[in-house]
C-alpha positions as CSV (number, residue, x, y, z in Angstrom):
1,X,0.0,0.0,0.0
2,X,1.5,3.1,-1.2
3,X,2.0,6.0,1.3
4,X,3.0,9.7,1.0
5,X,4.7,12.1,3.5
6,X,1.6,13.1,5.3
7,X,1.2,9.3,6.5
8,X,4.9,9.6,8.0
9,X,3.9,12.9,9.9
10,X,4.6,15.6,7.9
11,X,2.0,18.2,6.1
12,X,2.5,20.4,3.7
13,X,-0.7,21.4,3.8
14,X,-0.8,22.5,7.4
15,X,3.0,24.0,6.5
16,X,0.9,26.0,3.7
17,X,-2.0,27.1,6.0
18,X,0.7,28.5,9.1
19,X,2.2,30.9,6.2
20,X,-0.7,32.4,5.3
21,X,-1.8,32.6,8.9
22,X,1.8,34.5,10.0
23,X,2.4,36.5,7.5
24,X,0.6,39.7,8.2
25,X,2.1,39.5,11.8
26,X,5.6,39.5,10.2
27,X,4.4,42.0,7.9
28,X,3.2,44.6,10.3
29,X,7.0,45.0,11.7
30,X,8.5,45.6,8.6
31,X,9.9,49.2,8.1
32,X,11.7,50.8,5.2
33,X,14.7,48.7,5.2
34,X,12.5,45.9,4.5
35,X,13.0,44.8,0.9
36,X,11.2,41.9,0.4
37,X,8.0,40.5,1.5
38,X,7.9,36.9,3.6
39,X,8.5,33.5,1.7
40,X,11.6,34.1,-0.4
41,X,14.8,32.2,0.1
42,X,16.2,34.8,2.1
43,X,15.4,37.8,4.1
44,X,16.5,41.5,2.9
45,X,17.2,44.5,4.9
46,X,19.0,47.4,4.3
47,X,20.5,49.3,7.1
48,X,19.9,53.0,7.1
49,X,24.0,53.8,8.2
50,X,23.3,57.7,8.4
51,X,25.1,58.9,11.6
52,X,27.6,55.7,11.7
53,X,31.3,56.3,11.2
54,X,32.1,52.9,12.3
55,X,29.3,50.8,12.2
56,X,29.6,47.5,13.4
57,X,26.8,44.8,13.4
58,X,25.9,42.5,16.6
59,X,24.2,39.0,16.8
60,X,23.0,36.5,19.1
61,X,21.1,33.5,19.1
62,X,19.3,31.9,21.9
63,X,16.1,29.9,23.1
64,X,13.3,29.7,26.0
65,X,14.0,26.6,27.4
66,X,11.5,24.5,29.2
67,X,9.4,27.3,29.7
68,X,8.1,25.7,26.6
69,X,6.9,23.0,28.6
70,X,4.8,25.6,30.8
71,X,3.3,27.1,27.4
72,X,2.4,23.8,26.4
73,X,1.0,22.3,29.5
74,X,-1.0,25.7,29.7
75,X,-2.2,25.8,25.7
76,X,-1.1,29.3,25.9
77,X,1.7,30.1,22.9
78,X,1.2,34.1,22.4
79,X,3.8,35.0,25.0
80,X,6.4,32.7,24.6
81,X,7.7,34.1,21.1
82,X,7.7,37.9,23.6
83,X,9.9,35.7,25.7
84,X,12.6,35.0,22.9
85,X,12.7,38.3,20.7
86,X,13.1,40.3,24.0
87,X,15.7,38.2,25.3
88,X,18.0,38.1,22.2
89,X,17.0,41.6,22.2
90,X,18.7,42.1,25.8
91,X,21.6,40.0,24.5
92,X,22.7,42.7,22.0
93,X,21.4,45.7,24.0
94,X,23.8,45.4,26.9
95,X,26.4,45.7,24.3
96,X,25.5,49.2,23.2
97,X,23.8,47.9,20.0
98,X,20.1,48.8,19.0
99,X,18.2,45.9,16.7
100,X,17.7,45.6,13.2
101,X,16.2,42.3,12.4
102,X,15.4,39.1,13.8
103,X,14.7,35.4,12.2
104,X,13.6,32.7,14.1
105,X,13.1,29.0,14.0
106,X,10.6,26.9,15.2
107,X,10.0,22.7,15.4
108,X,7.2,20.8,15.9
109,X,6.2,17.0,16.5
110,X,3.1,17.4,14.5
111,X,2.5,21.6,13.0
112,X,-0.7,23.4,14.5
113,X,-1.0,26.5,11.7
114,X,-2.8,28.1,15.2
115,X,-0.8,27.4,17.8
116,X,2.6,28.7,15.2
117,X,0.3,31.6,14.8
118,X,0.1,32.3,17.9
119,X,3.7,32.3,18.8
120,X,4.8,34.2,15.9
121,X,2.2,36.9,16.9
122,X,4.1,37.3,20.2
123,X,7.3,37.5,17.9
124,X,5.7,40.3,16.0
125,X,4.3,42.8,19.1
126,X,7.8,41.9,20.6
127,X,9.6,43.3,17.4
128,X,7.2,46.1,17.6
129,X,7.8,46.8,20.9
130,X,11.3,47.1,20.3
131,X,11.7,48.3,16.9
132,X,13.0,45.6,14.7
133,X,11.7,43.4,11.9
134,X,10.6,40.0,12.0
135,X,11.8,39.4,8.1
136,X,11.9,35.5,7.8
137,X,12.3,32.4,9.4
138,X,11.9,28.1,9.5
139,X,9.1,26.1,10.4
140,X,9.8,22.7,10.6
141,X,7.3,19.8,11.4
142,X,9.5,16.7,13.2
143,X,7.8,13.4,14.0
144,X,10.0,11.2,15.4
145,X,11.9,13.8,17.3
146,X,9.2,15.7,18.9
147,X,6.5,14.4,20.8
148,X,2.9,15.2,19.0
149,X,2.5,18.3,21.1
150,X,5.8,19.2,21.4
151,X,7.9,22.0,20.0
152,X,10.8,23.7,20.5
153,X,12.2,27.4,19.4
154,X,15.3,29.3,18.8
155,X,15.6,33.6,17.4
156,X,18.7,35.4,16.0
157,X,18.9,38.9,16.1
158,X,20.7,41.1,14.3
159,X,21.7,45.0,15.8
160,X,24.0,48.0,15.1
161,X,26.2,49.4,16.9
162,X,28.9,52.7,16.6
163,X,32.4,50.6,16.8
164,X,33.4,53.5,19.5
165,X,30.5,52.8,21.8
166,X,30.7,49.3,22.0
167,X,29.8,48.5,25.7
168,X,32.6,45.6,26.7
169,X,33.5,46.0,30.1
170,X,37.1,46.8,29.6
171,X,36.8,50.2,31.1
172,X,35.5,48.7,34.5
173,X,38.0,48.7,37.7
174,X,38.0,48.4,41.4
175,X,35.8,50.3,43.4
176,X,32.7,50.8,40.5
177,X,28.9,50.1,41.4
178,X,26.8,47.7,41.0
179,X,23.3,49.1,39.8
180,X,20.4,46.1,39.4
181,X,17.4,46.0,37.6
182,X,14.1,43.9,38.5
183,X,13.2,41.4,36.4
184,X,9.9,39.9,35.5
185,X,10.7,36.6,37.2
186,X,12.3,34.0,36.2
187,X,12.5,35.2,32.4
188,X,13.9,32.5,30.5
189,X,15.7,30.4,32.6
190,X,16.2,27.9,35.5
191,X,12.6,26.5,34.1
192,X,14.4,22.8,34.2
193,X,14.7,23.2,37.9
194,X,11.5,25.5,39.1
195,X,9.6,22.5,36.9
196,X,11.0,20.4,38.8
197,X,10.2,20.8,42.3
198,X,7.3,23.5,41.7
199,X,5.3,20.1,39.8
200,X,5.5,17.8,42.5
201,X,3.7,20.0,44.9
202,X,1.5,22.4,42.6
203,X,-0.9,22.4,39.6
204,X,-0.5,24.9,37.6
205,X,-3.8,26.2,37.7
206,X,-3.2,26.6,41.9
207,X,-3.2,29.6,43.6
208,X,-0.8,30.1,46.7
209,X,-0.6,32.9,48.9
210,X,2.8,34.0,47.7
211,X,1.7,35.1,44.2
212,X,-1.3,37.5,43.2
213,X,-2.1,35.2,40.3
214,X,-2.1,31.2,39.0
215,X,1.3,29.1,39.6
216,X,1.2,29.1,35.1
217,X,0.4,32.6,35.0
218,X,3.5,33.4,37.3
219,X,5.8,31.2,35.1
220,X,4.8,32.6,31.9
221,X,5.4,36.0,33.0
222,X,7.1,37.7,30.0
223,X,10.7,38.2,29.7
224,X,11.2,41.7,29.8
225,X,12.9,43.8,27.5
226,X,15.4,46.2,29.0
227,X,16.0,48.3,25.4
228,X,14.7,51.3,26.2
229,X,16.1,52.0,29.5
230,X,19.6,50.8,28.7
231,X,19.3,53.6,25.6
232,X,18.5,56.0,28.0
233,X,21.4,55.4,30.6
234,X,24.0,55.2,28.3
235,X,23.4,58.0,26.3
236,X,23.4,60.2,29.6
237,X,26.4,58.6,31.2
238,X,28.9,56.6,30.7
239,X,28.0,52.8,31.5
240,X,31.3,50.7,31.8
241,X,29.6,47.6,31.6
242,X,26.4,45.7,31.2
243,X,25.0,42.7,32.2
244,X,22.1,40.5,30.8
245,X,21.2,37.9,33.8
246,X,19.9,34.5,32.6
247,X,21.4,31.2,32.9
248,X,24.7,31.6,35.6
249,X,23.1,34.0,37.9
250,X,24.2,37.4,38.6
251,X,28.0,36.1,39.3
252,X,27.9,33.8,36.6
253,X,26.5,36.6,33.8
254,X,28.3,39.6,35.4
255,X,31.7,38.0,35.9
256,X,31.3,37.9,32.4
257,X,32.4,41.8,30.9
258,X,35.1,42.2,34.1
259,X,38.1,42.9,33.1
260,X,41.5,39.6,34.7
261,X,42.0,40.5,38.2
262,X,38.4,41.9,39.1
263,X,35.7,40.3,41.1
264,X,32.1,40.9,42.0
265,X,31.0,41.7,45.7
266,X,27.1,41.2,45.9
267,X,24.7,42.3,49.0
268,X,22.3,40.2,48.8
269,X,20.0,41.6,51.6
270,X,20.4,44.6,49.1
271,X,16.6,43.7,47.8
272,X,13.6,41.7,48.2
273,X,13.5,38.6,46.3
274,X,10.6,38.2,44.3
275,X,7.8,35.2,45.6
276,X,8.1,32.9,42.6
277,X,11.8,32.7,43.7
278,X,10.4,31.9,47.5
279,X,7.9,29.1,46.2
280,X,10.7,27.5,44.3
281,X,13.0,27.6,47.0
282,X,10.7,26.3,49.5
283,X,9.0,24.1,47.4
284,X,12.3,22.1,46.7
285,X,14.6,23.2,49.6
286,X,17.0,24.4,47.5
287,X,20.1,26.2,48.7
288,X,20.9,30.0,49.0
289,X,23.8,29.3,46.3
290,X,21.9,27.2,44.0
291,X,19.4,29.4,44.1
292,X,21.6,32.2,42.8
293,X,23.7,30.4,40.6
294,X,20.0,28.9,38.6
295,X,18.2,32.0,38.8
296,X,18.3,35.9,38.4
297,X,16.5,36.5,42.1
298,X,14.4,39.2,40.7
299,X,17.3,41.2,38.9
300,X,17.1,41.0,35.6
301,X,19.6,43.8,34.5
302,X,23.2,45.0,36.2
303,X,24.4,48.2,35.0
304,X,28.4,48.7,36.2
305,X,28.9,52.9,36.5
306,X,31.2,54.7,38.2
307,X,31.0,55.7,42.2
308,X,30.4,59.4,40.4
309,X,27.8,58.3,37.9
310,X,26.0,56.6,40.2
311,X,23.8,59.2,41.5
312,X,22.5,60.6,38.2
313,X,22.4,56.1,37.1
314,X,19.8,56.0,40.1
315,X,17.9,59.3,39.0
316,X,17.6,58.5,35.6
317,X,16.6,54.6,36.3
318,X,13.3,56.3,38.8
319,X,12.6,58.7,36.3
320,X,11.8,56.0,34.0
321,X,9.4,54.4,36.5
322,X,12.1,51.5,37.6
323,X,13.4,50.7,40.7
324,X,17.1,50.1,40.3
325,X,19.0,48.8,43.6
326,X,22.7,49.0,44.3
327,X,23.8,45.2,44.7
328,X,27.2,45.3,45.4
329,X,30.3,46.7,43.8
330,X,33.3,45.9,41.8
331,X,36.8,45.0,43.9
């Protein structure tokens, strides 16, 4: 008995139906460096280099994780693609660059044209929200490697940056502040782990008294972007260094941009931990320093200025609504 591709897991009609249902959502982020509409072999952009001596382009790549798992288990996708774009976002933002573009990739046991719809929607208000353009990407549909409910994503972005204002760390020395962000919650990572011992105790459809909302609702909590208050700090004062934290902690990501011979003091009792972080401990009795190595402990950003800087770093950070905390310093 003859069979075709479709018997072996794969349809090209459901890969037809999820590009016509994504493309308007790439579409409305394209701007005027766009050159090509979605489904070519290749994405064009051209760069509007007006006011760059030295232009130099940045990239990164990265994924959600298991927080997958929580979109899945929760049949909600329209955040999780917000989760990705703003983290690769961050990625190339602590460097000083701003974003042009960003492609992503997505894999599925067996392809839902609604559920990819929905994910690529969050892709496009992320690009929105941070001013780049979602010009192409891969769907692939993967039986045998992904259960039938079961997918998995990865972004690259693409930003710009003046060579001479690359943010690398090298200018940072002893004595220099530590100036942290909140996060979200856990953003993007340690899910493995908060899965882990959150699961065996929780549904997560329970409420607790720790969090204001549903145990799913907390983990899905969207990966903030930091984009628009790192462009404000650094073109007001000089910001030696900046830090993106995900997987590694604030040590761990920090550690990162310091310059041979440095190391990071952190206060701890500086802030309040956020409850998610609480529940997870709790829930698993984890220790103070796994805790911190796994997760970001409700600081999601670490700016490293100058003991002279830092006054005006604090004023500018309340101006725009945040709450930024001084962690610890540079020795």
């Amino acid at each position: 008995m003859a069979i075709n591709y479709e018997d072996a897991g794969v349809s090209i009609k459901a890969g037809d139906e999820t590009v016509d249902k994504i493309k308007n959502f790439a579409k409305s982020t394209f701007n005027k460096s766009v050159l090509a509409d979605i489904g070519l072999f290749g994405g064009f952009f051209q760069p509007d280099l007006a006011g760059y001596t030295e232009p130099v382009l940045v990239s990164s790549v990265d994924g959600v994780g298991t927080k997958l798992k929580i979109a899945i288990q929760m049949n909600k996708h329209d955040t999780i693609g917000q989760d990705l774009v703003n983290h690769c976002v961050n990625d190339i933002a602590v460097c000083g660059a701003e974003p042009l573009f960003f492609l992503d990739y997505m894999a599925f046991g067996k392809l839902d044209p609604d559920v990819a719809s929905e994910i690529i929607k969050g892709f496009s208000i992320a690009c929105k929200e941070n001013g780049c353009a979602l010009i192409g990407g891969e769907t692939a549909e993967m039986p045998g490697v992904y259960e039938q409910h079961d997918y998995d994503l990865s972004g690259t972005i693409v930003g710009i940056v003046e060579k001479s204002k690359i943010i690398k760390g090298e200018k940072i020395t002893s004595g220099d502040i530590l100036v942290g962000i909140p996060s979200s919650g856990l953003h993007t990572n340690g899910y493995s782990l908060a899965r882990k011992v959150i699961l065996e105790k929780y549904n997560l459809s329970d409420k607790v008294n720790l969090l204001n909302k549903t145990i799913g609702d907390e983990l899905l909590s969207i990966h903030r972007s930091y984009l628009k208050l790192i462009k404000a700090i650094k073109n007001k004062i000089e910001v030696k260094g900046i830090s993106h934290i995900t997987g590694g902690g604030i040590i761990g990501n920090t550690k990162r941009i310091l310059p041979e011979g440095l190391k990071l003091i952190i206060d701890w009792n500086k802030w309040e931990v956020q409850s998610i972080f609480k529940l997870i401990q709790e829930a698993g009795d984890i220790n103070d320093n796994e805790m911190r190595t796994v997760f970001n402990m409700g600081i999601g950003l670490v700016f490293v200025v100058s003991k002279n800087d830092l006054e005006n770093t604090i004023k500018l950070c309340t101006d725009l609504k945040e709450n930024p905390v001084v962690i610890g310093q540079v020795e």
